[in-house]
C-alpha positions as CSV (number, residue, x, y, z in Angstrom):
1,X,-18.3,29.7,118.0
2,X,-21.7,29.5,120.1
3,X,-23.1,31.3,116.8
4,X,-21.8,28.7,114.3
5,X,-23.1,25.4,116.7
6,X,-26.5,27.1,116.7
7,X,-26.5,27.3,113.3
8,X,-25.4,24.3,112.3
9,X,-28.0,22.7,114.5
10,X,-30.8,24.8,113.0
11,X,-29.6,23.7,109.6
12,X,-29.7,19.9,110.3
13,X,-33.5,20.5,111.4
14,X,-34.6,21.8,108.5
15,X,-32.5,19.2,106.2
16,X,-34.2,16.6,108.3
17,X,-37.7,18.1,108.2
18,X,-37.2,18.6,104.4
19,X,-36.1,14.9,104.3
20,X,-39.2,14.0,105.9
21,X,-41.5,16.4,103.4
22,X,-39.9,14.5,100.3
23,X,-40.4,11.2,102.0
24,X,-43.7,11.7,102.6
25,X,-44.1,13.2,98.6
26,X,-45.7,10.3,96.2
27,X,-44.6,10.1,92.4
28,X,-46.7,9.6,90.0
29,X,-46.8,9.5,86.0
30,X,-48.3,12.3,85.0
31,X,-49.9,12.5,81.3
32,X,-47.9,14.9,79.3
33,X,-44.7,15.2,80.9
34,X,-42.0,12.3,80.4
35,X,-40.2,12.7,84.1
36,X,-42.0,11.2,87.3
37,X,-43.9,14.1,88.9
38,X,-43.3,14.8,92.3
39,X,-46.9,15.1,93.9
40,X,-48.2,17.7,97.1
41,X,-47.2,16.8,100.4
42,X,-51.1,16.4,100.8
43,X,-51.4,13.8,97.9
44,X,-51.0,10.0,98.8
45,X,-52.4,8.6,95.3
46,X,-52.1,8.7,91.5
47,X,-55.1,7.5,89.2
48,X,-55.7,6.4,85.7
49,X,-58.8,7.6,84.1
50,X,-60.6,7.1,80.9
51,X,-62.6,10.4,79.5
52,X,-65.7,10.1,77.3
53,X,-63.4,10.2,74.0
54,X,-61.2,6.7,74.9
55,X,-58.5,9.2,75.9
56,X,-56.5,8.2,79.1
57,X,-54.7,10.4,81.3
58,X,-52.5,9.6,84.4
59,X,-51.0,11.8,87.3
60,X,-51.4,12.7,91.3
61,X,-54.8,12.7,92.6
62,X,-56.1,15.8,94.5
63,X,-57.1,15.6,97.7
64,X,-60.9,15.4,97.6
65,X,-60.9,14.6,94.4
66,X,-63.5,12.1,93.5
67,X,-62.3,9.0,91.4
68,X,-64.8,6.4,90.8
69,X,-64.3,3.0,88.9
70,X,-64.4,2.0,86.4
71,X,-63.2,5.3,84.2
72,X,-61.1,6.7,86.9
73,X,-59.0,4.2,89.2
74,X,-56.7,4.7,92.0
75,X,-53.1,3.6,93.6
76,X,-51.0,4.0,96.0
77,X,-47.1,4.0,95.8
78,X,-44.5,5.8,93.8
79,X,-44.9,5.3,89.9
80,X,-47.9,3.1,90.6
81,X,-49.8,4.6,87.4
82,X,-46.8,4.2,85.3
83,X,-46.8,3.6,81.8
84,X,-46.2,0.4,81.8
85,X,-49.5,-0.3,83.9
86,X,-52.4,-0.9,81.6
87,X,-55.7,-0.2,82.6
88,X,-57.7,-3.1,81.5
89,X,-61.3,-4.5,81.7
90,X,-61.5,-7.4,84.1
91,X,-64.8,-9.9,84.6
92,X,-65.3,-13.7,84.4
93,X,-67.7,-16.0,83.1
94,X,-70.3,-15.2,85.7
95,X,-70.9,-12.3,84.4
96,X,-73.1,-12.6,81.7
97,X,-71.9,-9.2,79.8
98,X,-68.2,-10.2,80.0
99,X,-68.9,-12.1,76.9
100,X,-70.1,-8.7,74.8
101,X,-68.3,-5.2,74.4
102,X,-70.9,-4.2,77.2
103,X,-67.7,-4.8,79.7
104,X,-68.0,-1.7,81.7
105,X,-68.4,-2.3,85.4
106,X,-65.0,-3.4,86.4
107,X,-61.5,-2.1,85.4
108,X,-57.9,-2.9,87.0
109,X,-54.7,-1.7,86.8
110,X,-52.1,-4.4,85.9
111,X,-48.8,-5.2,87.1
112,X,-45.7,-4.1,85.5
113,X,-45.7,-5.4,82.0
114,X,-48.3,-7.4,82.0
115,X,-51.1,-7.4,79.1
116,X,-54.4,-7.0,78.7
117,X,-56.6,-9.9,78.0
118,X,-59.5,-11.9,76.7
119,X,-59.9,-15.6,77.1
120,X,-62.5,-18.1,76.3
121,X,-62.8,-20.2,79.0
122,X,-63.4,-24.2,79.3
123,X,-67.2,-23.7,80.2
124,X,-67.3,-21.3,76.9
125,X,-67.9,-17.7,79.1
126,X,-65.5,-15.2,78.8
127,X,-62.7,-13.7,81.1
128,X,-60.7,-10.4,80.8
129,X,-58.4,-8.9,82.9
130,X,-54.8,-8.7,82.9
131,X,-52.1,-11.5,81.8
132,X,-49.7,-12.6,80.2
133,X,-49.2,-12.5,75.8
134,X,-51.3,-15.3,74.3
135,X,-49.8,-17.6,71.4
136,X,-50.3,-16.6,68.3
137,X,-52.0,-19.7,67.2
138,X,-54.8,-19.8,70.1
139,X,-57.7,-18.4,68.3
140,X,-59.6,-18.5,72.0
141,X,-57.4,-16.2,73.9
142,X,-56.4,-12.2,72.9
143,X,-53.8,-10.1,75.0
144,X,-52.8,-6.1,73.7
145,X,-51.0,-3.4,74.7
146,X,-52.8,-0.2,75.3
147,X,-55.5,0.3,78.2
148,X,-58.8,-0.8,78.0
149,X,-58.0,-2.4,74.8
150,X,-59.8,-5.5,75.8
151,X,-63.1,-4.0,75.8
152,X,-64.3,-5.1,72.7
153,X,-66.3,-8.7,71.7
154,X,-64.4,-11.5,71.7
155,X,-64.2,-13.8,70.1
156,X,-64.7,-11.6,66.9
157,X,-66.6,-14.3,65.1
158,X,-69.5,-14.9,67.7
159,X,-72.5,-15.4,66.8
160,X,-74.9,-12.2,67.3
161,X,-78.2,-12.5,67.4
162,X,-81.2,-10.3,68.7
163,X,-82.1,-11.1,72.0
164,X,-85.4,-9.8,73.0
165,X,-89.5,-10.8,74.0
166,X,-92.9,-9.4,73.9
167,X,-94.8,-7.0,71.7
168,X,-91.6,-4.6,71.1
169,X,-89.8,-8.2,70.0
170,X,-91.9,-7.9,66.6
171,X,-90.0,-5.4,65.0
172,X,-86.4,-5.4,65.9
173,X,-84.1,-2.6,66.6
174,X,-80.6,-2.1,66.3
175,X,-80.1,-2.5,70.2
176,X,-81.7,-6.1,70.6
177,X,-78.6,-6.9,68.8
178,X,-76.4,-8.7,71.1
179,X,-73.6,-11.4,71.0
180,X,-74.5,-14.8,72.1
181,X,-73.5,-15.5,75.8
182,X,-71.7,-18.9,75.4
183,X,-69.0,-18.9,72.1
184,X,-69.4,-21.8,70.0
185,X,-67.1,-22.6,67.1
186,X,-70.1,-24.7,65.4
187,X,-73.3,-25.0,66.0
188,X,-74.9,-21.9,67.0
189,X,-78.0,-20.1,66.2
190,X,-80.2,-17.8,66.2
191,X,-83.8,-18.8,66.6
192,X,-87.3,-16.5,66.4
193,X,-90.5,-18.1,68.3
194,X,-94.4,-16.8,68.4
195,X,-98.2,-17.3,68.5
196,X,-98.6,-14.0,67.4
197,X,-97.2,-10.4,67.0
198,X,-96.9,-9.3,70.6
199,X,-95.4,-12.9,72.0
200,X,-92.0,-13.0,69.7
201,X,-89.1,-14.0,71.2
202,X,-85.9,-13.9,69.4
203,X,-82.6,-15.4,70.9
204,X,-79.9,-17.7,70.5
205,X,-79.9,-21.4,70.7
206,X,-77.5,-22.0,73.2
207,X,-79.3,-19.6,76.0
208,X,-80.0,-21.1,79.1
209,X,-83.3,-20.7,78.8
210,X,-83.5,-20.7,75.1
211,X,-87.4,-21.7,73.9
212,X,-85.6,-23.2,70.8
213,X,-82.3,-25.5,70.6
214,X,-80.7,-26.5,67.3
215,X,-82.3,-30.0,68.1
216,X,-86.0,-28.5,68.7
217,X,-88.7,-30.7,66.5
218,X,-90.7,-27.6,67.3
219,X,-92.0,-26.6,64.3
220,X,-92.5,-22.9,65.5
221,X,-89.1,-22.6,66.1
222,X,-87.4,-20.7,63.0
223,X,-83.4,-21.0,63.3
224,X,-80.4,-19.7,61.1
225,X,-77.4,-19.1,61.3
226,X,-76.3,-17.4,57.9
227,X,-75.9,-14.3,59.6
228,X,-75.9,-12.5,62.4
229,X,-78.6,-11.1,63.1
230,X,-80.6,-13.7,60.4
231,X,-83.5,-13.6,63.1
232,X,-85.0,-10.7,62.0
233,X,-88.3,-11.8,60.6
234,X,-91.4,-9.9,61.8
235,X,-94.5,-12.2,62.6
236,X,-96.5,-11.7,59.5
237,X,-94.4,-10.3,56.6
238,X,-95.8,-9.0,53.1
239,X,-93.5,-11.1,50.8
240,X,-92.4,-10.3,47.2
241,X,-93.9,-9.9,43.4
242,X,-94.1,-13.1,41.8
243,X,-95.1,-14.5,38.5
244,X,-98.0,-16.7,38.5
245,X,-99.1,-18.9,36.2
246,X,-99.6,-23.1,35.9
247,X,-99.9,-25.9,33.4
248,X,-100.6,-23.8,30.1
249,X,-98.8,-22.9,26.7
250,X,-97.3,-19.5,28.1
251,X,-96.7,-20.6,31.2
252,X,-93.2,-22.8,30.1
253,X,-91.9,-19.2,28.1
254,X,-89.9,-16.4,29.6
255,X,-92.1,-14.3,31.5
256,X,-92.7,-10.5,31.6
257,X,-91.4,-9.4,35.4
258,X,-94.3,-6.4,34.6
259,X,-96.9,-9.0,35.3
260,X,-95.5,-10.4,38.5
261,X,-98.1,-10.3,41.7
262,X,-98.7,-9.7,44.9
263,X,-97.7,-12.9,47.6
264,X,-100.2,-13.0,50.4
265,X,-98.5,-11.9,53.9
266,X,-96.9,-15.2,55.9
267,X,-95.8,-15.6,59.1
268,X,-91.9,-15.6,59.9
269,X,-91.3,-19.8,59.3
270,X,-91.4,-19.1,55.7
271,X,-87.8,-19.5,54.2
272,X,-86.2,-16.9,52.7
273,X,-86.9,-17.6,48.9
274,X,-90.1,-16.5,47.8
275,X,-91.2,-17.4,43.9
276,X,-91.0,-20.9,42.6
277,X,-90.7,-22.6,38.9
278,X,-91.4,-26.0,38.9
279,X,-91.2,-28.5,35.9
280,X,-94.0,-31.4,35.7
281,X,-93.6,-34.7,33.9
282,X,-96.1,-34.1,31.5
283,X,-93.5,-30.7,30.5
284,X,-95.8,-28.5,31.7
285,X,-94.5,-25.4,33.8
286,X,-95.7,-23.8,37.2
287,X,-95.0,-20.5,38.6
288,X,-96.2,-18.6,42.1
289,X,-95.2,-17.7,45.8
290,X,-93.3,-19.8,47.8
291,X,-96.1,-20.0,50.8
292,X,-99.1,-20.8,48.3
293,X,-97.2,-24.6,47.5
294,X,-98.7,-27.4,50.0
295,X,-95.4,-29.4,49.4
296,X,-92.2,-28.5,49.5
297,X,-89.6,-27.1,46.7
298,X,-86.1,-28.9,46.3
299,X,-84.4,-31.0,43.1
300,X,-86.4,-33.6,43.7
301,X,-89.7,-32.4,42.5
302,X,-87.8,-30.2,39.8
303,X,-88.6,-27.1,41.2
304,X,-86.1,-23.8,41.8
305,X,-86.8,-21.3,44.9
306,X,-85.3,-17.3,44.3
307,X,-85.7,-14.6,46.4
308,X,-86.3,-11.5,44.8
309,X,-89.2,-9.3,43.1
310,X,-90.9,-11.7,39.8
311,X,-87.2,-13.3,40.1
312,X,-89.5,-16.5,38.2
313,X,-89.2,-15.3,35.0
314,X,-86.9,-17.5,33.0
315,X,-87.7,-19.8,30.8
316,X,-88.5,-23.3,31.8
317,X,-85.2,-25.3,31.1
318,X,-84.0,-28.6,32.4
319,X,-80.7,-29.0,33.7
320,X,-78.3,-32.0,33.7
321,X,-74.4,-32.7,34.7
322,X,-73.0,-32.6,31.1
323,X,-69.2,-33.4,30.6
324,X,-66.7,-36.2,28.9
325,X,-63.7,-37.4,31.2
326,X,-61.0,-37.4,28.5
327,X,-61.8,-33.4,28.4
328,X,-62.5,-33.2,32.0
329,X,-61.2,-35.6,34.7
330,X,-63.4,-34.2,37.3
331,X,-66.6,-36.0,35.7
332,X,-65.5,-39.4,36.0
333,X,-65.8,-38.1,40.3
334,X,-68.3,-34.9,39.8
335,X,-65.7,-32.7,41.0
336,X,-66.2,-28.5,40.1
337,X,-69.1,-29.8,37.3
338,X,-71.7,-27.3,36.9
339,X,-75.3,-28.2,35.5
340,X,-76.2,-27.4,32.4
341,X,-79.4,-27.0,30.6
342,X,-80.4,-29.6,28.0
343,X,-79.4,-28.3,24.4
344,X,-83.2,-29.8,22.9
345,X,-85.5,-27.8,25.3
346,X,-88.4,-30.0,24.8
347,X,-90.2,-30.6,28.2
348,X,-92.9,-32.7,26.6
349,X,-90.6,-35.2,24.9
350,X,-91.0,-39.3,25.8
351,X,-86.9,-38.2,26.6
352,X,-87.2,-34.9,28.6
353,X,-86.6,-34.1,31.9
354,X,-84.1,-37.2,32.1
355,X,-80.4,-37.2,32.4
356,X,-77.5,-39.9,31.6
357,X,-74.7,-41.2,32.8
358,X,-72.1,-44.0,31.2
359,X,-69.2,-45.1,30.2
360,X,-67.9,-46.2,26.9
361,X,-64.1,-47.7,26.7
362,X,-63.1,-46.2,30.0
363,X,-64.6,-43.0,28.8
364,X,-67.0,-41.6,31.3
365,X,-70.2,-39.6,29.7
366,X,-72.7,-37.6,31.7
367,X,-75.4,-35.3,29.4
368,X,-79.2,-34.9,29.0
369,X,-81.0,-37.7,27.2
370,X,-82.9,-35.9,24.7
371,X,-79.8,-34.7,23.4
372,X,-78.2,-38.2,23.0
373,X,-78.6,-40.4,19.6
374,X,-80.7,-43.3,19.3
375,X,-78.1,-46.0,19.9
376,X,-77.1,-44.0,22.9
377,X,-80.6,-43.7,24.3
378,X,-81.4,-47.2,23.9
379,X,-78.2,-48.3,25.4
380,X,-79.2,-45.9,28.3
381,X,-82.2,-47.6,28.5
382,X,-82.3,-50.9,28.0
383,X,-78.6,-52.0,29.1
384,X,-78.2,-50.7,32.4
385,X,-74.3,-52.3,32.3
386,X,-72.8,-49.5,30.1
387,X,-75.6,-46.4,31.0
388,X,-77.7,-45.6,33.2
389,X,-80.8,-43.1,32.4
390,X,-82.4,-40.9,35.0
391,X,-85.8,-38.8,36.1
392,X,-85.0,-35.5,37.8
393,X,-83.1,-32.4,37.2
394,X,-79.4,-33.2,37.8
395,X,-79.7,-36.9,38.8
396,X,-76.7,-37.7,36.5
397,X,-74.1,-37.6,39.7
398,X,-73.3,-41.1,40.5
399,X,-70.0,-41.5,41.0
400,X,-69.7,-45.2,42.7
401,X,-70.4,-46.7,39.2
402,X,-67.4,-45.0,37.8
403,X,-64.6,-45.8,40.4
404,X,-61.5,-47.4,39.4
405,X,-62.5,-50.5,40.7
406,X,-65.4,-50.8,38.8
407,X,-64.1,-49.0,35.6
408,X,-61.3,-52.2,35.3
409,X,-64.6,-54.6,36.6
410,X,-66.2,-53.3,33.1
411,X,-63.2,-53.5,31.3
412,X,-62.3,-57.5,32.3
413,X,-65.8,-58.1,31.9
414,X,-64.8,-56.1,27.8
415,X,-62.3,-58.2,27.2
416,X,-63.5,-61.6,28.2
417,X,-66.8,-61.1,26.0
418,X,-64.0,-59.8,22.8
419,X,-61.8,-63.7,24.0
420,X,-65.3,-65.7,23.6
421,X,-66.4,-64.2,20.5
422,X,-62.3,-64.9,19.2
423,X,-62.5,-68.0,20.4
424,X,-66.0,-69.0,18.5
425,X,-65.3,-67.4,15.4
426,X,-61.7,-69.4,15.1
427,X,-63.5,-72.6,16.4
């Protein structure tokens, strides 16, 4: 009986020590295996850690084991790591890099279901960390669902420009790409500033210490925003081939892109076009490089910019808005009409290089002049009531004229004149 007390007793010790052991025992999630894993007696915490490929694993951290943040992260407490923590980037708008991918100095481990996110905040810095889902219709906040899925830039469309000074700013590289600090939804820029080849400095126009701003009157200051990474201009650049020639016979024909020249070099505040055609009032044509003009090239001289090698070679042609509104509604209010080059390609005509634009009984006519017939002409003219004749490639785009208002104004005005001359003939 003494035997089977002694026992007993011995028995309860080691249930109780045993007890102890497994109380003392942490459970972790361990990568792999889809049942909690009991960990050492020695172990008191489970990590998360990112490897080198993206890959993360969970499970119990060896004693000694070193775990350093931001890959590898540590907890403490059964089923801690679980599954349904993420491991997510976290940073706020102090932090300069928490509005690129380059979000690698901080990481956290979430709560139980909660997400990871990305949110632009009031001052337009970024914030990631862990939340809750975002709407579906807030384009400034992004929540997911696996770890570290937050890592990447956000917002997608932000502006990226390259960021960089000094002589190495010259010629850029693909690592002075970076995503503007502040997000903007309009309005931002990239800018490129110098004296010379070893003082560039590229950036973006809302910088705090930006040299340029999209309101700069500096006229060193080169800003776009057509792409990212539009400031990419070295200080002096050898431009294209184009074709030059001026004010002669030949010059007004189609040209032979074989004879295109050199441009000279320009510094970046060129624009991007580089060869020029431009139509004079006497019909004579000129051709050249961009940077060799002293005035500018738009419409309103009747010269056309392009952008690649001898890209100058078409024949000189004047264009005007050419269209009827009982065949096409949208030219009584210029909606989806095209130019069109004048059918008589005359450029030395008394009638070249001038459009028209009229209406005849509520029919509204746009076209070139030299193409119209004499009465038509004259009434373009001389009678400014019915038509109206003007200088300048596509200048045929009024639309006030030809409003209802004033489309019933012209017709009273008709029908009046038709009652007097009814009324006199009868008298």
């Amino acid at each position: 009986m003494q035997f089977n007390k002694v026992g007993i007793f011995m028995a309860a010790i080691i249930a109780i020590n045993l007890q102890g052991s497994l109380a003392n025992s942490i459970n972790c999630t361990t990568t792999g295996s889809e049942a909690l894993t009991t960990c050492a007696d020695d172990i008191t915490s489970c990590f998360i850690q990112k490897g080198q490929d993206g890959t993360v694993t969970r499970g119990c951290l060896p004693k000694d084991t070193t775990c350093t943040a931001p890959d590898c992260l540590t907890c403490e407490g059964n089923n801690c790591n679980s599954n349904v923590n993420l491991m997510c980037r976290q940073c706020n708008g102090t932090d300069t890099a928490c509005s690129t991918s380059n979000v690698t100095t901080s990481a956290v481990i979430c709560a139980a279901n909660q997400l990871c996110t990305a949110a632009v905040n009031t001052d337009e810095t970024v914030s990631r960390g862990c939340g809750e889902q975002c709407a579906a219709d807030n384009a400034t906040c992004f929540s997911c669902t696996t770890d570290n899925c937050n890592l990447a830039i956000f917002p997608t469309d932000r502006r990226q420009c390259y960021q960089c000074t000094g002589e190495a700013c010259n010629t850029v590289t693909d690592a002075m790409l970076e995503p503007c600090s502040l997000y903007k939804t309009e309005g931002q820029k990239c800018y490129t500033i110098g004296t010379n080849a070893n003082t560039m400095i590229r950036g973006c126009t809302s910088d705090a210490d930006a040299k340029c701003t999209t309101t700069t009157e500096d006229t060193s200051c080169l800003l776009c925003d057509n792409e990212n990474g539009c400031n990419n201009r070295t200080y002096e650049s050898v431009l294209n081939k184009c074709i030059k020639c001026s004010n002669d016979d030949t010059c007004l024909n189609a040209q032979n892109a074989a004879d295109a020249q050199n441009c000279a070099s320009s510094n970046y505040t060129l624009t991007a076009a580089s060869c020029y055609t431009q139509l004079f009032d006497n019909g004579t044509v000129a051709r050249g490089c961009v940077n060799e003009l002293t005035e500018t090239c738009d419409t309103e001289n009747d010269c056309k910019e392009c952008s690649t090698d001898a890209c100058n070679t078409e024949e000189g042609t004047f264009t005007c808005y050419v269209c009827r509104s009982d065949n096409d509604p949208g030219c009584r209010t210029m909606t989806n009409i095209p130019p069109s080059p004048c059918i008589n390609t005359s450029l030395t005509s008394t009638d070249s290089k001038q459009c028209l634009s009229g209406e005849w009984d509520g029919i509204v006519i746009r076209g070139c002049l030299i193409d119209a017939g004499e009465v038509m002409k004259f009434q373009c003219v001389y009678d400014d009531d019915r038509c109206i004749a003007c200088k300048g490639a596509n200048c045929n785009n009024n639309t006030e004229k030809y409003n209802s208002a004033a489309t019933l104004q012209h017709l009273g005005l008709g029908m009046l004149t038709i009652f007097f001359l009814v009324r006199n003939v009868v008298l």
